[in-house]
C-alpha positions in Angstrom: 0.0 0.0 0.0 2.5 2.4 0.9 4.1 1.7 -2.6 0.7 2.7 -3.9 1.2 6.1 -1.9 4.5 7.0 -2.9 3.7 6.0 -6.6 0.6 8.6 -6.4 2.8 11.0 -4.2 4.9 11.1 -7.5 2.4 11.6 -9.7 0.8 14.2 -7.5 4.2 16.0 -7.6 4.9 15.7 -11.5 1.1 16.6 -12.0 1.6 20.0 -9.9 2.9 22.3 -12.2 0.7 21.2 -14.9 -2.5 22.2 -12.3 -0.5 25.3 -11.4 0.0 25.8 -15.2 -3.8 25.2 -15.7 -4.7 27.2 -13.4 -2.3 30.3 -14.2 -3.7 29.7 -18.0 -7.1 29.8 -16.8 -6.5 33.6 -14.9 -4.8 34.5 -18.0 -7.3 33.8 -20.6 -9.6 35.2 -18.3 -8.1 38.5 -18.1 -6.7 38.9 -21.4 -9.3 37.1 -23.7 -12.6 36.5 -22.3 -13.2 40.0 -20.1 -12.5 42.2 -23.4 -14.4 40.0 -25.2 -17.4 40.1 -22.6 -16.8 44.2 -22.2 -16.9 44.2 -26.4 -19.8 41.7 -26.5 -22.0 43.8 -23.9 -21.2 47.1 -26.3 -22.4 45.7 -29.3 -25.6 44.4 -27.5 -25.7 48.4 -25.7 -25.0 49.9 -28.9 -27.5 47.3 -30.9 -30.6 47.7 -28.5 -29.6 51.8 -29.0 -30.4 51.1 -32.6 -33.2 49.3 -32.1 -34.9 51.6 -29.4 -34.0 54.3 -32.1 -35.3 52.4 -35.2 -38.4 52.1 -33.1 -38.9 55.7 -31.7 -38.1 56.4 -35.7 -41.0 53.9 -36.7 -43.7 55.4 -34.6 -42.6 58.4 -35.8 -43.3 57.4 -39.2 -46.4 56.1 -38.1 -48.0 59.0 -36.7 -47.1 60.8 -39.9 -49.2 58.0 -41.5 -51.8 58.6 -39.4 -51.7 62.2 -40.0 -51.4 62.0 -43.8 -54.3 59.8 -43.8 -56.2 62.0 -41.5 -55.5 64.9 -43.7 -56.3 63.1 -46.7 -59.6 62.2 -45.5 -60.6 65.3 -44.4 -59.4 66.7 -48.0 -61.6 63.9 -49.8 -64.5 64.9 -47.3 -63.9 68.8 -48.7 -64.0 67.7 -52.4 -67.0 66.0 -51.5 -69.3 68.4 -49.7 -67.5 70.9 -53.1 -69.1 68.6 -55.7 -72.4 68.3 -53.8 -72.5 72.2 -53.5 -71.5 72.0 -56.6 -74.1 69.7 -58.0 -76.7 71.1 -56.1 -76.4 74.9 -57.1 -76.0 73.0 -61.3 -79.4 71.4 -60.2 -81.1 74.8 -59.7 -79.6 76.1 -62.0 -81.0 73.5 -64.0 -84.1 74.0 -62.6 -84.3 77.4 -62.9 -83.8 77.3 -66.8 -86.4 74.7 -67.3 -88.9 77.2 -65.3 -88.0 79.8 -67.6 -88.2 77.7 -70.8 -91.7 76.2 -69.7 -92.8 80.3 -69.1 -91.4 80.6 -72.4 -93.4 78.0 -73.6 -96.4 79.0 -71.6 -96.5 82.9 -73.4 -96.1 81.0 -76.7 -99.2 78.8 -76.5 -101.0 81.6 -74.7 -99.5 84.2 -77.4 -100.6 81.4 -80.6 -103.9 80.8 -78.5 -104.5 84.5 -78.7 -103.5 84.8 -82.1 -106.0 81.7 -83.0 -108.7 83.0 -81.0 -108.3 86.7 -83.1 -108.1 84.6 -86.3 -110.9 82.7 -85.5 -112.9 86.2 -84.7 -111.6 87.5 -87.4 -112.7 83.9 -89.9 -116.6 83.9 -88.2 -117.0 87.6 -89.3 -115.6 87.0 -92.9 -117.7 83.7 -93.4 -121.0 86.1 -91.8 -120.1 88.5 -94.5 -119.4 86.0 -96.7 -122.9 83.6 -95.6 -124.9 87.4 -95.8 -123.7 87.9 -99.2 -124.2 84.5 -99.9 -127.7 84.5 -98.8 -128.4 87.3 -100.5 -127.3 86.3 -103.8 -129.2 83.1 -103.1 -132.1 85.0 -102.7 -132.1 87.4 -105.6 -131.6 84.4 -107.4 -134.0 82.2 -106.4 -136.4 85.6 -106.3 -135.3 86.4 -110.0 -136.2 82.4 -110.9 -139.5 82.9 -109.3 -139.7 86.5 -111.4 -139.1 84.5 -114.9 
């Protein structure tokens, strides 16, 4: 047994400066590799969420502009509408204002011809009296002057 102790007391005390090696590696690595590394890892996340927290102030931005375009054009569609319905509406009475004064039109024509056929009319009865007196009376003189013969 005791061999077995003094053949791992050897090996303990071949193996130290390998563990002491190890171990020294370890701290050095650690302060020379991996801390920069962590300090430039933690930067570039810092430095990326900056970005992103910027690119999404930026895009809300950009979104309220949206919002405010769209608002805008609404409200600019909603003018051109209530425009063209004015506009349609004073084009109807306008419309209907010409078609009033084209039916008056009309109206004083018929009235105007109506007048003018009535007066013709007057006018026709008195020349067919004068013509149905003279008539009559050359009737007569000739129906008395066959009678006479």
């Amino acid at each position: 047994m005791e061999q077995i102790f003094h053949a791992l007391q050897g090996i303990l005390v071949r193996a130290l400066p390998t563990f002491f090696l190890v171990i020294v590696l370890h701290w050095f690595l650690k302060k020379v590799l991996f801390e920069p590394l962590d300090r430039v890892m933690e930067e570039r996340r810092r430095r990326t969420d900056g970005v992103l927290e910027s690119c999404e102030a930026a895009m809300e931005r950009a979104q309220a502009r949206l919002r405010e375009y769209e608002n805008a054009l609404r409200q600019a569609q909603a003018e051109i509408f209530d425009q063209q319905e004015a506009e349609r509406k004073q084009m109807a009475a306008r419309q209907a204002a010409l078609l009033a004064e084209a039916r008056q039109r009309a109206r004083e024509r018929v009235e105007a011809a109506r007048a003018e056929i009535a007066a013709e009319t007057v006018q026709a009865r008195e020349a067919l009296r004068a013509q149905a007196a003279a008539l009559a009376d050359s009737i007569a003189r000739m129906v008395l002057a066959g009678r006479t013969q």
